[in-house]
Kinemage of the C-alpha trace (Angstrom):
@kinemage 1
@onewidth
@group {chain A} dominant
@subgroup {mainchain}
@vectorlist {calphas} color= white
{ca unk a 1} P 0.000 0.000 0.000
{ca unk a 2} L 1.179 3.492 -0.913
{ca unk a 3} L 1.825 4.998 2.542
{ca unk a 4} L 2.354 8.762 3.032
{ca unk a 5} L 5.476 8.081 3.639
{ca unk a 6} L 5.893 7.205 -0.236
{ca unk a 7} L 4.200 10.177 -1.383
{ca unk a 8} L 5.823 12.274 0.578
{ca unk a 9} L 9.380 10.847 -0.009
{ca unk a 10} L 8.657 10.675 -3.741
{ca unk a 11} L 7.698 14.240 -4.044
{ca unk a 12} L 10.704 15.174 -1.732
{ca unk a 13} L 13.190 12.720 -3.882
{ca unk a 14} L 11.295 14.453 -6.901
{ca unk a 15} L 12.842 18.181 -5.463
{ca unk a 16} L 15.757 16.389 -4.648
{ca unk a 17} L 17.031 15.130 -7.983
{ca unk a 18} L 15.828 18.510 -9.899
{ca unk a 19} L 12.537 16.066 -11.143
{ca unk a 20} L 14.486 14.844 -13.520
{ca unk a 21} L 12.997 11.986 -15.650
{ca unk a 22} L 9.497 13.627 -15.316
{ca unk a 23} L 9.070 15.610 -17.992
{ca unk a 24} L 9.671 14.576 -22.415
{ca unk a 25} L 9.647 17.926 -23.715
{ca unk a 26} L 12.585 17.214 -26.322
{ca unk a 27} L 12.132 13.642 -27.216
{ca unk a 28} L 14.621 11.281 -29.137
{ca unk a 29} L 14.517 11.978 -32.668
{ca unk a 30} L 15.289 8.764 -33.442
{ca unk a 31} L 12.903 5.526 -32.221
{ca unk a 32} L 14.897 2.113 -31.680
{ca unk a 33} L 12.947 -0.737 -33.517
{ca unk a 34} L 13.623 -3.213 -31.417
{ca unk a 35} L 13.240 -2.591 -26.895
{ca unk a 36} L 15.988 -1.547 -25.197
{ca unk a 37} L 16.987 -3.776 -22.659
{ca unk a 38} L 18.230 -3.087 -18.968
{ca unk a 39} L 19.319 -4.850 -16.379
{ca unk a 40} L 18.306 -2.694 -13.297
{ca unk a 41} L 18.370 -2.487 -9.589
{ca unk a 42} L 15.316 -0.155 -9.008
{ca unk a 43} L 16.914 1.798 -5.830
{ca unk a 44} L 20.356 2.358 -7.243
{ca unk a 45} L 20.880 6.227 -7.971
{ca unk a 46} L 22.948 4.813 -11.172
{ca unk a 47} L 20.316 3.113 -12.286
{ca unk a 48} L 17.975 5.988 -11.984
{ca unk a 49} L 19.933 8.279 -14.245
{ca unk a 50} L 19.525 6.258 -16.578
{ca unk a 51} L 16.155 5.772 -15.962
{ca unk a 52} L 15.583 9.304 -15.869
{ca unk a 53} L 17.047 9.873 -19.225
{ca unk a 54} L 14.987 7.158 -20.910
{ca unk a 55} L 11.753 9.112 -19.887
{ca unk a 56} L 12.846 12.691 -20.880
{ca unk a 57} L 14.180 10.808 -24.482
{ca unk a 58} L 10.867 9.252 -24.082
{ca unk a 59} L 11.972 5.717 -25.174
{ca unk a 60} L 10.281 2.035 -23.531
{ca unk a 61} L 12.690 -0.388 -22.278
{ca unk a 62} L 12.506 -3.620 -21.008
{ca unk a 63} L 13.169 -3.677 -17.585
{ca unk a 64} L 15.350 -7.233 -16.742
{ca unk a 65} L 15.407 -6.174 -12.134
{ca unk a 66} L 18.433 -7.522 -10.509
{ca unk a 67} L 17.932 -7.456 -7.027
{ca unk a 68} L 20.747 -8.204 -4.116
{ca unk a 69} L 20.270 -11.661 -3.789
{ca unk a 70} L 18.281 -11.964 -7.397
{ca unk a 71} L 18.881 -15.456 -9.165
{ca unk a 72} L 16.208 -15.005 -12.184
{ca unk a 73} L 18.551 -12.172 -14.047
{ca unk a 74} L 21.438 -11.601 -12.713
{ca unk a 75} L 23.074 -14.835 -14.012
{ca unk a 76} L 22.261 -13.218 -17.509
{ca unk a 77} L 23.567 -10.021 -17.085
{ca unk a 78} L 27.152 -11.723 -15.952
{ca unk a 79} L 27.205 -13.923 -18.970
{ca unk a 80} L 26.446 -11.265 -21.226
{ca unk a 81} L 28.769 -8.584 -19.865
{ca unk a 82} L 31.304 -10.613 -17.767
{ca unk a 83} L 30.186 -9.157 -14.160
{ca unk a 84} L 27.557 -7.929 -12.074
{ca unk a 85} L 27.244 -4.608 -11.975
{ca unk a 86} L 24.178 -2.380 -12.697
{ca unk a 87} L 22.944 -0.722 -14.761
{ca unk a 88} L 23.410 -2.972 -17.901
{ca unk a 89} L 22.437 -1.749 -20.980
{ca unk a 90} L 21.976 -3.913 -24.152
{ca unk a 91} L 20.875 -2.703 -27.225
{ca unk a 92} L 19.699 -5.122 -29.929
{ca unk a 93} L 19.918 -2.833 -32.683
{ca unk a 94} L 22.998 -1.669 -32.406
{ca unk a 95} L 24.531 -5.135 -30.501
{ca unk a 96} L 25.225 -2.567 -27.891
{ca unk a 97} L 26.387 -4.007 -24.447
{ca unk a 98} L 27.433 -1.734 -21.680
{ca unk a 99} L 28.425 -0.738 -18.327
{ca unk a 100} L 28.287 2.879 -16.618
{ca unk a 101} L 25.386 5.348 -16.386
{ca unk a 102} L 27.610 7.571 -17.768
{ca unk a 103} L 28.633 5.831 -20.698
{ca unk a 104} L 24.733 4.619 -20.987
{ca unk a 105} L 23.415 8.136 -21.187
{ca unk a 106} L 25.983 9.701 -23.578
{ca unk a 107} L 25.662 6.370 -25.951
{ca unk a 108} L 21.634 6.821 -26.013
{ca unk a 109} L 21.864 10.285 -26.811
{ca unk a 110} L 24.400 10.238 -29.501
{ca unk a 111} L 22.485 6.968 -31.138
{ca unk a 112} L 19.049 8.465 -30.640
{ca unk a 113} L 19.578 11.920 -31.505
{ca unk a 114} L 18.756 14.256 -28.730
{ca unk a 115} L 21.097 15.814 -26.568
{ca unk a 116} L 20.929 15.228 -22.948
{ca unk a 117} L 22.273 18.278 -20.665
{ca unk a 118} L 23.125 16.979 -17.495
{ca unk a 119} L 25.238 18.742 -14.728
{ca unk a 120} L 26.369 14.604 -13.503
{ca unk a 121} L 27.609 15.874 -9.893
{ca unk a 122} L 24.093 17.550 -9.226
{ca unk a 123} L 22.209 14.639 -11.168
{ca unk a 124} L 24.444 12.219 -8.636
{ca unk a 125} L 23.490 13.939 -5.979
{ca unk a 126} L 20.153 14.444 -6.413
{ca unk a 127} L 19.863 10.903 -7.464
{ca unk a 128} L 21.396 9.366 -4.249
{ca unk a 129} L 19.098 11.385 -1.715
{ca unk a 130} L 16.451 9.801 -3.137
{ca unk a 131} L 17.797 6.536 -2.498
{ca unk a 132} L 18.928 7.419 0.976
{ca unk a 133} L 14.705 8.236 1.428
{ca unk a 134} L 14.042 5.297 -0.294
{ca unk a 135} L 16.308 3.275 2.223
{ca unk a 136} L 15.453 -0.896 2.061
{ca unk a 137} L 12.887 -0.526 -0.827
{ca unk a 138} L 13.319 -2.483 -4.540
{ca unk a 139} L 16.717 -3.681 -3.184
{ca unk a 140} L 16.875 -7.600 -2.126
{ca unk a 141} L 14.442 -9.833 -4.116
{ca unk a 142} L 11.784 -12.015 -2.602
{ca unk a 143} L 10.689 -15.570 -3.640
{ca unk a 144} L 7.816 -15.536 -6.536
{ca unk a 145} L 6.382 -17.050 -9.122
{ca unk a 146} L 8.056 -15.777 -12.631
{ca unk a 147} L 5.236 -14.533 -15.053
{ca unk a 148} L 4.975 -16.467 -18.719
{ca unk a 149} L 5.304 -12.940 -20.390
{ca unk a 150} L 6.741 -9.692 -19.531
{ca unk a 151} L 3.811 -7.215 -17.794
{ca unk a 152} L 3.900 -3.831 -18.931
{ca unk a 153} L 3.762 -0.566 -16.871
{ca unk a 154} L 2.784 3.085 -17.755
{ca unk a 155} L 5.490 5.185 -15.290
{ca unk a 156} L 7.913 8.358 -15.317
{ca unk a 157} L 10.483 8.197 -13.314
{ca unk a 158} L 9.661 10.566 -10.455
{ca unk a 159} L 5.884 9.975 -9.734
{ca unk a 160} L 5.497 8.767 -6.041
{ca unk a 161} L 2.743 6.447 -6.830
{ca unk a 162} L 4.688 4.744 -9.785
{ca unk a 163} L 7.467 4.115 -7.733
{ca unk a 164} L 6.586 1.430 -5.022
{ca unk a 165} L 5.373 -0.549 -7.985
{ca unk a 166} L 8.969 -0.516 -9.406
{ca unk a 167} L 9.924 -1.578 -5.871
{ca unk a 168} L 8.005 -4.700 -5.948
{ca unk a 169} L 8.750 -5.322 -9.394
{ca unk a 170} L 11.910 -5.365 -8.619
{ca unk a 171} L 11.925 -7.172 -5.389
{ca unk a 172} L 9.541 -9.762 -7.003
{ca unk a 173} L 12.390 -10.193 -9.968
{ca unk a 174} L 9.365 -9.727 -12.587
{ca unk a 175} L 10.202 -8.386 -15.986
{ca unk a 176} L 8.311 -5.584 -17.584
{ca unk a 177} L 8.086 -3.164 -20.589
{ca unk a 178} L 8.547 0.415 -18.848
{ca unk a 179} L 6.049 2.313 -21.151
{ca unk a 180} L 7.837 5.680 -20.415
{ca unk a 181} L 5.258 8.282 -19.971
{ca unk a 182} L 6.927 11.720 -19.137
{ca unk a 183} L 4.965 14.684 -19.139
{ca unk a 184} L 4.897 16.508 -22.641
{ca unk a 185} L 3.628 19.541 -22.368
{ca unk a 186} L 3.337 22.237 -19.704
{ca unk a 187} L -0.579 21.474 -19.305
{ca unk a 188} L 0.591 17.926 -18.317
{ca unk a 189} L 2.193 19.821 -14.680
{ca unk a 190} L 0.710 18.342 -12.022
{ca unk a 191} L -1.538 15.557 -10.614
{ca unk a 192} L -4.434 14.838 -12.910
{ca unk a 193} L -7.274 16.123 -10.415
{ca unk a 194} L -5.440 19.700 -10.218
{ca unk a 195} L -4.508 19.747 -13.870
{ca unk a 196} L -7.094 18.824 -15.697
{ca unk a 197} L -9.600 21.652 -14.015
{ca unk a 198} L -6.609 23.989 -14.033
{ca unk a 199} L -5.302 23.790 -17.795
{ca unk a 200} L -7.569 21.941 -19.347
{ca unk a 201} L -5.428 20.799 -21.873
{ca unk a 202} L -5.380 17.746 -24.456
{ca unk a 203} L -4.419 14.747 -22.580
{ca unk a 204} L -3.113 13.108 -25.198
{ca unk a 205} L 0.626 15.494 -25.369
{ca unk a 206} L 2.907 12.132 -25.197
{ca unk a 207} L 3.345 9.425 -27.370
{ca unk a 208} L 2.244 6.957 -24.245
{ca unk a 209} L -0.487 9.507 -22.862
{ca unk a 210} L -1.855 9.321 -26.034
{ca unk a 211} L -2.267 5.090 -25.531
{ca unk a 212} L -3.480 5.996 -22.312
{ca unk a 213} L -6.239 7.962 -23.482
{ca unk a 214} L -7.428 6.190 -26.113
{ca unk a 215} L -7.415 2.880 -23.901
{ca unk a 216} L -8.563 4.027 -20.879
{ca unk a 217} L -10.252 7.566 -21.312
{ca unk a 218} L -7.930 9.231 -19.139
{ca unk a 219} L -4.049 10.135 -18.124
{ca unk a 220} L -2.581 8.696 -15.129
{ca unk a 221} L 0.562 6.404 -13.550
{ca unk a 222} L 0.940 3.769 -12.651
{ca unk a 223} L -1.013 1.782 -15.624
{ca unk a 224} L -0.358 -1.856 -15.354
{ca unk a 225} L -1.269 -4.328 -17.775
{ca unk a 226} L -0.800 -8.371 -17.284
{ca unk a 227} L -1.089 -10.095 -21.134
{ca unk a 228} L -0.696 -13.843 -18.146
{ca unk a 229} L -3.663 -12.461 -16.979
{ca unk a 230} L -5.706 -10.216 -18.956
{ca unk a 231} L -5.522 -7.610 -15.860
{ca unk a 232} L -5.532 -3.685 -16.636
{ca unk a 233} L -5.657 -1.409 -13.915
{ca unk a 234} L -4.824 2.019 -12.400
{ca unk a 235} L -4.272 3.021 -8.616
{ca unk a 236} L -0.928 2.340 -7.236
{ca unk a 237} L -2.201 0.065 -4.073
{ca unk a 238} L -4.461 -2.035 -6.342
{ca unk a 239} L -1.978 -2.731 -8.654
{ca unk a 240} L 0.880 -3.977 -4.870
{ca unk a 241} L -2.046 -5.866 -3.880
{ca unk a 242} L -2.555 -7.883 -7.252
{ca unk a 243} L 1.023 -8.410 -7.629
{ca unk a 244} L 1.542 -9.611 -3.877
{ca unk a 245} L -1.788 -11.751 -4.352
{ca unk a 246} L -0.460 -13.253 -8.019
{ca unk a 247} L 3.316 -13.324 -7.994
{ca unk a 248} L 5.008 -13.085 -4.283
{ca unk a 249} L 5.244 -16.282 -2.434
């Protein structure tokens, strides 16, 4: 359940690390064909640079979460790359392996076309607080049941509510598409209660706002979707409870 400890240390982590990964004003010019792949420990403030960047390029990625402890990935991510050490980026279009955010981030925006201005110290920074609020949470995986298929979820990097889903996911060592889905356009600013009566703007700014909308009507994280199941749904504590009730053991 999404405590108010999560919201508040998500919108404080948010402040913390300058919001980045929330908003895709300038995305990549350039779409992969193929998913990105990354092998990802959801609490490590490498990780979430990278993360970060994905949403304000506004490319998906499948998300392979290597845990402490994790058996189900981590394996892979050794015999692909030689060690274990997050995040892991692999690129199937390019046959792209690497280590190091930093290497990560300037590789996906020279090969996707879209500069990415970071100040790295201040990024770092930022990045760790928000692991230092988010002490214990998406870092050693739990026993569960591995899903036939990859589920997909709807997320940006800094929403409070999308994050203890990536927790779990991660915990729970279950692979999913991360459907980036920054906010596009100024109107998009804030939760969708406040900005829909405030702006009134199209909801459909973002290449994965606009699936959102013309799925479900509306414009809000997280989105799950199960294809083992044939489960959609919205609301961060619906979506813990269905994956503690069909995945954790």
């Amino acid at each position: 359940m999404a405590t108010a400890w999560d919201v508040t240390s998500g919108l404080l982590g948010g402040t913390l690390s300058g919001w980045r990964g929330t908003a895709a004003f300038a995305p990549a010019r350039e779409r992969p064909a193929k998913l990105l792949e990354l092998y990802d420990m959801e609490l490590s403030p490498y990780c979430r640079l990278v993360r970060a960047v994905l949403c304000e390029l506004d490319l998906d990625v499948m998300i392979y979460p290597c845990p402490a402890g994790g058996t189900r990935f981590r394996p892979k991510a050794e015999q692909l790359g030689g060690k274990q050490l997050f995040p892991f980026l692999v690129d199937p279009n390019t046959g792209t392996q690497m280590y190091e955010s930093a290497d990560i981030i300037n590789y996906l925006s020279k090969t996707y076309k879209r500069r990415v201005n970071m100040i790295r110290p201040l990024a770092l920074t930022g990045s760790f607080l928000m692991s230092g609020l988010r002490y214990g949470k998406g870092v050693k995986a739990r026993p569960s049941k591995a899903p036939t298929k990859p589920l997909e979820l709807f997320s940006f990097e800094t929403s409070p509510y999308s994050r203890p889903v990536r927790e779990l996911l991660c915990e729970l060592e279950i692979p999913y598409i991360l459907r980036n889905t920054g906010k596009a356009a100024w109107s998009d600013m804030g939760p969708p209660s406040f900005r829909d009566k405030l702006f009134k703007g199209p909801k459909d700014s973002g290449r994965n706002r606009k699936v959102l909308f013309e799925k479900t009507g509306k414009v809000q994280v997280p989105y799950l979707i199960d294809p083992n199941t044939g489960t959609e749904m919205y609301e961060s504590d619906a979506i813990v409870a269905y994956l503690e009730k069909t995945y954790a053991l």
